[in-house]
C-alpha atoms as one frame of an Amber mdcrd trajectory, in Angstrom:
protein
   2.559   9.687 -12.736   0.258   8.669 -10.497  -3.439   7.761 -10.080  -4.679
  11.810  -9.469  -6.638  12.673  -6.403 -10.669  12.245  -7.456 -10.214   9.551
  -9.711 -12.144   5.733  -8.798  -9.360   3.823  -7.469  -9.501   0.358  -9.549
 -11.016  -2.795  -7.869  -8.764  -5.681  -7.379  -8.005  -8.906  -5.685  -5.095
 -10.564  -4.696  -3.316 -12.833  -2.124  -2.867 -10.987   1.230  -1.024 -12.490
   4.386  -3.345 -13.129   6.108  -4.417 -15.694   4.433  -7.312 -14.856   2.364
  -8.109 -12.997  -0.607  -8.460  -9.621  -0.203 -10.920  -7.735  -2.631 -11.248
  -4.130  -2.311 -14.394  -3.568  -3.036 -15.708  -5.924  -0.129 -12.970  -5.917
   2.286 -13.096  -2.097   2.327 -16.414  -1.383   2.048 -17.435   1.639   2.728
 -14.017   2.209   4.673 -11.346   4.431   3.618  -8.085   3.210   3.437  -4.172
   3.362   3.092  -2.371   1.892   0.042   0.634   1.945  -0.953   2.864   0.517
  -3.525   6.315  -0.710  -3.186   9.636  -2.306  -5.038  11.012  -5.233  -2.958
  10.736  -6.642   0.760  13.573  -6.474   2.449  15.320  -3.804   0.340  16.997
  -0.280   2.829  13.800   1.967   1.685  11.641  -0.621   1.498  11.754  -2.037
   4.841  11.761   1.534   6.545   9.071   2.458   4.751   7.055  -0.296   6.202
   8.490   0.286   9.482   7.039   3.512   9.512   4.245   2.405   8.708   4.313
   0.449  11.289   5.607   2.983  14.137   2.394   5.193  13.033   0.144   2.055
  13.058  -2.158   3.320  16.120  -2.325   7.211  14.421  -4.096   5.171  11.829
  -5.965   2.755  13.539  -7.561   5.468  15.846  -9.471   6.933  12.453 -10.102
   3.093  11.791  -8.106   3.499   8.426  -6.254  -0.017   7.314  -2.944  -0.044
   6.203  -2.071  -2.616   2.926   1.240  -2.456   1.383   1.791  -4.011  -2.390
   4.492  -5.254  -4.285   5.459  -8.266  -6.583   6.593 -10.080  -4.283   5.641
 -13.443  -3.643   3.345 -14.853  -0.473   6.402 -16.649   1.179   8.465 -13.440
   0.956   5.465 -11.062   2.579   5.476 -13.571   5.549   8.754 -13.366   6.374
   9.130  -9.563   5.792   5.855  -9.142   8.092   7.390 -11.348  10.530  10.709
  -9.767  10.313   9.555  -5.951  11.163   6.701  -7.032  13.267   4.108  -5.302
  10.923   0.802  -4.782  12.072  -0.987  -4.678   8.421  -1.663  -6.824   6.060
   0.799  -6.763   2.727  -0.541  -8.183  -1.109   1.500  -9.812  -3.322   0.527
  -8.561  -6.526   2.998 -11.369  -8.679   2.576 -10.638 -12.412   1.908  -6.390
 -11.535  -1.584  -6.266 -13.089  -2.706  -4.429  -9.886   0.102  -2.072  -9.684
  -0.489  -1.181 -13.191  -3.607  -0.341 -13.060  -2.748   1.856  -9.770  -0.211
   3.547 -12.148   2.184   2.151  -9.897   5.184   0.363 -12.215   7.753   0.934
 -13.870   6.976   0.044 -17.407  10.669  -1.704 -19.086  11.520  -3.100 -15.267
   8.214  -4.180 -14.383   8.826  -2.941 -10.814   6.616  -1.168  -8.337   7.013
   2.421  -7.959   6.989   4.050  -4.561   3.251   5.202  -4.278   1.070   5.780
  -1.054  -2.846   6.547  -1.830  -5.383   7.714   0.690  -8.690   5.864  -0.794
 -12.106   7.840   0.612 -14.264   5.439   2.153 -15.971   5.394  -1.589 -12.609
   4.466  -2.903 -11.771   7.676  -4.668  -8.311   8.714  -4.781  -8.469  11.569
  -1.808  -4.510  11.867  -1.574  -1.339  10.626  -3.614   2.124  10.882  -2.401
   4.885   9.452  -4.813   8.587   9.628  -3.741  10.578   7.009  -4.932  13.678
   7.507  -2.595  12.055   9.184   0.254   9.989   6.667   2.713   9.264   8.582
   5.549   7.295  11.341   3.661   4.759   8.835   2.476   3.517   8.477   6.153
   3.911  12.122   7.231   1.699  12.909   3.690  -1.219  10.585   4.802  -1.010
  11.497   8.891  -1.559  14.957   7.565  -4.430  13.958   5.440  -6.363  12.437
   7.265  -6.617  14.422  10.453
């Protein structure tokens, strides 16, 4: 299950490619926002998934909605998937899943991040959830349709 739409998404921070700490709660200040939870750079679904993300950056941008993708992974891996796919957002390595728990967003025995996409209102309320774990492309479709 995920985090259900109207619920206070959880406050976090963690290391984000770019360089700095992000922190919800300030770098999305009264901003909505796109996040969404994922297993492992560089893995088929994965990388499509953030690919599409990517191909439906500027749909996104327009509303002046962020995109931030999370996973385990660590910092050095992030770069070189952002590099790889030429992604325009910013991705957060969330290393020992504390975030993605608390985003309901990992599978307990395997400690791995589910496949979740939330639309945060720009008071950081859950205002849409899509969760597909084999199915990438929905996860952008879900939000495009959301927010327009």
């Amino acid at each position: 299950m995920a985090l259900k739409k109207g619920t206070k998404a959880p406050d976090f921070t963690l290391s984000s490619t770019s360089g700095e700490k992000f922190t919800l709660s300030q770098d999305c200040k009264d901003q909505a926002c796109i996040i969404y939870f994922y297993p492992k750079d560089f893995t088929k679904v994965c990388s499509k998934e953030a690919c599409d993300f990517r191909d439906q950056f500027a749909a996104f941008r327009a509303l002046d909605i962020p995109i931030y993708g999370i996973s385990r992974d660590d910092m050095k891996t992030h770069i070189r998937f952002k590099e790889e796919y030429s992604l325009p957002f910013d991705l957060l390595s969330d290393l020992d899943g504390r975030v993605c728990k608390s985003y309901d967003a990992l599978i307990p025995i395997v400690k791995m991040p589910k496949r979740i996409t939330y639309f945060l209102d720009k008071n950081h309320i859950v205002a849409g959830v899509y969760a597909d774990m084999f199915e990438s492309k929905a996860h952008v479709e879900e939000m495009l349709k959301l927010i327009k």
